[in-house]
N, C-alpha and C positions, 0 to 999 in steps of 0.2 A: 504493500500500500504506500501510495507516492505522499509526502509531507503535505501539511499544508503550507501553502508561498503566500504570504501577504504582499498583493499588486497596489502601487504604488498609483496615485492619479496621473491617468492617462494610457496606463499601462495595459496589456491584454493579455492574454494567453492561448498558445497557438499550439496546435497540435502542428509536429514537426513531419509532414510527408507519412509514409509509411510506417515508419521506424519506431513506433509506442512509445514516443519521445515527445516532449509538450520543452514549448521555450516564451519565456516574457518577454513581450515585444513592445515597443511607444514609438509610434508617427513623430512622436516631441522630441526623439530620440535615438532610436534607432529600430532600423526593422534590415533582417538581412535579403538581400537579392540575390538572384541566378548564379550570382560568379561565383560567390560562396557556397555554392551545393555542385559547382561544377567543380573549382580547386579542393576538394571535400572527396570526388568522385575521380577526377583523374589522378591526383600525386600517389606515387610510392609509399606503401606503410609496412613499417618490420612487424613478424608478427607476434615479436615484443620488443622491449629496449625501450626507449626511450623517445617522444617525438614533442615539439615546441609549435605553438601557432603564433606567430605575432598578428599585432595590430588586431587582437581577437576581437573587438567588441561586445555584441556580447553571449561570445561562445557559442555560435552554430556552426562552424568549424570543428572544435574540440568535440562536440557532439554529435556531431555525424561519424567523424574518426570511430568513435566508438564499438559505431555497425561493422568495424572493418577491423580492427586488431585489438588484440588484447595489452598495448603498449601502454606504458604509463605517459601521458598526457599533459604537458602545460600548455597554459594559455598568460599571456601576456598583452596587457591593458594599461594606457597612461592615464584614462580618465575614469577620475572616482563613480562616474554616477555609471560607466557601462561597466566599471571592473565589478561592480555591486550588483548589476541586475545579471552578470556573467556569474557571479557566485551563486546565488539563487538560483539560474539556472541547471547548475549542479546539483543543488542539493533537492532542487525540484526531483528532477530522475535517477535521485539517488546513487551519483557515482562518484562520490567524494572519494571511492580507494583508486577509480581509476586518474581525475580528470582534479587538475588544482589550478584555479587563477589566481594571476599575480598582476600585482596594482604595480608599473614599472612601466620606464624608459626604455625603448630597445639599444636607443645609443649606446646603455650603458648597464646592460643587466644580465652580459657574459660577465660583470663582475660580480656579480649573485651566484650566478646558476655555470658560472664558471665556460670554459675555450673547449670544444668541439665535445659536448658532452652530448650532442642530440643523435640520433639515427634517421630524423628526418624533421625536416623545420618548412612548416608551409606560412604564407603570407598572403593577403590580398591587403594591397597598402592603398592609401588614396592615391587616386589617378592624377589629380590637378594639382601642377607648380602653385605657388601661391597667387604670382602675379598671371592666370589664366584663367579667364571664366570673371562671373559673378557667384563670390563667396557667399552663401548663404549667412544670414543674418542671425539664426538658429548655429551655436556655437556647436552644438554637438555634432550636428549636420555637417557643418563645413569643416569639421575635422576630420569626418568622414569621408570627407570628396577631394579636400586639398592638402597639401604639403606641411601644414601646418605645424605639426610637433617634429615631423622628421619627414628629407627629400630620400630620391628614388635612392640614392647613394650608401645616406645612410641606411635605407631596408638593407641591400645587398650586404651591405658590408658587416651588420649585423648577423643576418646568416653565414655571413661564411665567418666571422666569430663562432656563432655556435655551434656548427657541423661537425661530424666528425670526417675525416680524410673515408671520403667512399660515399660518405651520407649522401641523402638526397635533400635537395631543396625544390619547391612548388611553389609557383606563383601566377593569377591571372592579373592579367593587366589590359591596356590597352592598346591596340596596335601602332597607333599614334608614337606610343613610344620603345617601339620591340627595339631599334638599334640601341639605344640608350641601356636597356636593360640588359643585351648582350653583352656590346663593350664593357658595360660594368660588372658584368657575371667575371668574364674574363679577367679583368682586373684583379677582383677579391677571388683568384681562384677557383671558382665556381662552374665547370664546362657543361654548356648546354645537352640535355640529351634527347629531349623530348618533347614537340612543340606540336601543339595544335589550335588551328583558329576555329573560333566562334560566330556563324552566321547568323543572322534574321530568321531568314529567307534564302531559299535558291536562289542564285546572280544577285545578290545583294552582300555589300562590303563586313567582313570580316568588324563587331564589335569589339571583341573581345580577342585576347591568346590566352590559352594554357602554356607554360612554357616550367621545363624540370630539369634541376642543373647535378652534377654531380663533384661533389667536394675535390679536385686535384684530379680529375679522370682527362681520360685521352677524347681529344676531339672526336667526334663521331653522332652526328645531330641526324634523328627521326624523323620525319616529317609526317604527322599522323596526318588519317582524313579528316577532312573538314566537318564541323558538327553543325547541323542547320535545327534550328530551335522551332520553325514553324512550319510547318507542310504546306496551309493554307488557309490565309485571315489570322485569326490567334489561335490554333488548331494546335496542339502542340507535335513533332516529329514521334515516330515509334519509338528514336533511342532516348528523345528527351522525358517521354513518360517513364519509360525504364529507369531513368536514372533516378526520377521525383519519386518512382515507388521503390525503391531499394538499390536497384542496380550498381555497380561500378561503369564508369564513363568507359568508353570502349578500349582497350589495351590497357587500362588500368594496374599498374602495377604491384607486384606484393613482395620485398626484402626480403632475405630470409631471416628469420627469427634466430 
């Protein structure tokens, strides 16, 4: 029997897809989107050890992991009010022994949790520099969208702090900036191995990448097929159903244990 969570105003509670997993969500606040069920569904999981989510907010990442390995779990959050409603959502589905968040800076909380301690570290970080776009007014929001606590640079460079030589790293982003996140995988060490984009629509531009790097490994980059989210109108694809009712994203990886 699941606890009871006292919601917060404005707050709701959402059954999570398939998975008999329920999460606290706020419009005022946050609610997760597609990318997070797809970097959730394509990265690599060992099927133990150890695995880190940054930029968790609040924890549907870490939560889905769950359906997929039996690794122990952190999550990492700079701002008090999702690291909070990320904590309640653990203890909502009672898996305080697998899944622990942590209120932290990623610039700087391989000094916590210590230099290549992870077996695999996924990330969906905001997509907007600061100076791009109109910053939402909603401070939670625009932390969500833009550059605001940490740039594309520091994500990367964060994970390859905390990898271990072989791990895997997982990241969706935007196409807009795939070179940028190459060059700088390459930089911090980090070799590409796994990359797939994300369409609409048939003949329609690529929203999103999947893209999975490998801590110190030899050049050698996949080129997965392309994932189309809509067959027809907002219909959604056969593989995109699959994924929302359990599935793994297609070549979905699994470590060994």
């Amino acid at each position: 029997m699941k606890p009871t969570i006292m919601l917060q105003p404005g707050e709701r509670l959402d059954d999570l897809m398939a998975e008999g997993l329920q999460i606290i969500q706020s419009d005022d606040v946050f609610c997760f989107s597609m990318d997070a069920v797809l970097l959730a569904r394509f990265c690599s999981v060992p099927g133990r050890g150890e695995m880190l989510d940054l930029c968790t907010g609040n924890g549907v990442v870490p939560l889905l992991l769950t359906t997929r390995t039996k690794a122990r779990i952190r999550g990492v959050e700079i701002q008090e009010r999702l690291y909070e409603m990320a904590t309640r959502n653990v203890a909502l589905n009672g898996l305080s022994e697998q899944l622990e968040m942590i209120r932290g800076d990623l610039r700087d909380i391989h000094q916590t949790l210590g230099y290549g301690r992870f077996d695999a570290v996924t990330v969906n970080p905001p997509y907007l520099p600061v100076t791009t776009g109109e910053q939402n007014v909603n401070h939670h929001l625009a932390a969500a969208r833009h550059e605001i606590y940490c740039t594309l640079e520091d994500v990367v460079a964060a994970c390859s702090r905390l990898v271990r030589t072989g791990g895997k790293v997982a990241m969706v982003h935007r196409p807009s900036r795939l070179i940028d996140i190459v060059l700088l995988m390459r930089k911090y060490k980090l070799e590409p191995k796994r990359m797939r984009f994300v369409h609409p629509r048939v003949n329609e531009e690529a929203n999103m990448v999947l893209i999975e790097a490998s801590k110190d490994g030899k050049p050698e980059l996949r080129m997965l097929p392309p994932l189309v989210v809509y067959s027809s109108g907002e219909t959604y694809t056969d593989e995109i159903y699959r994924i929302y009712n359990g599935g793994n994203e297609r070549d979905g990886g699994t470590q060994p244990g």
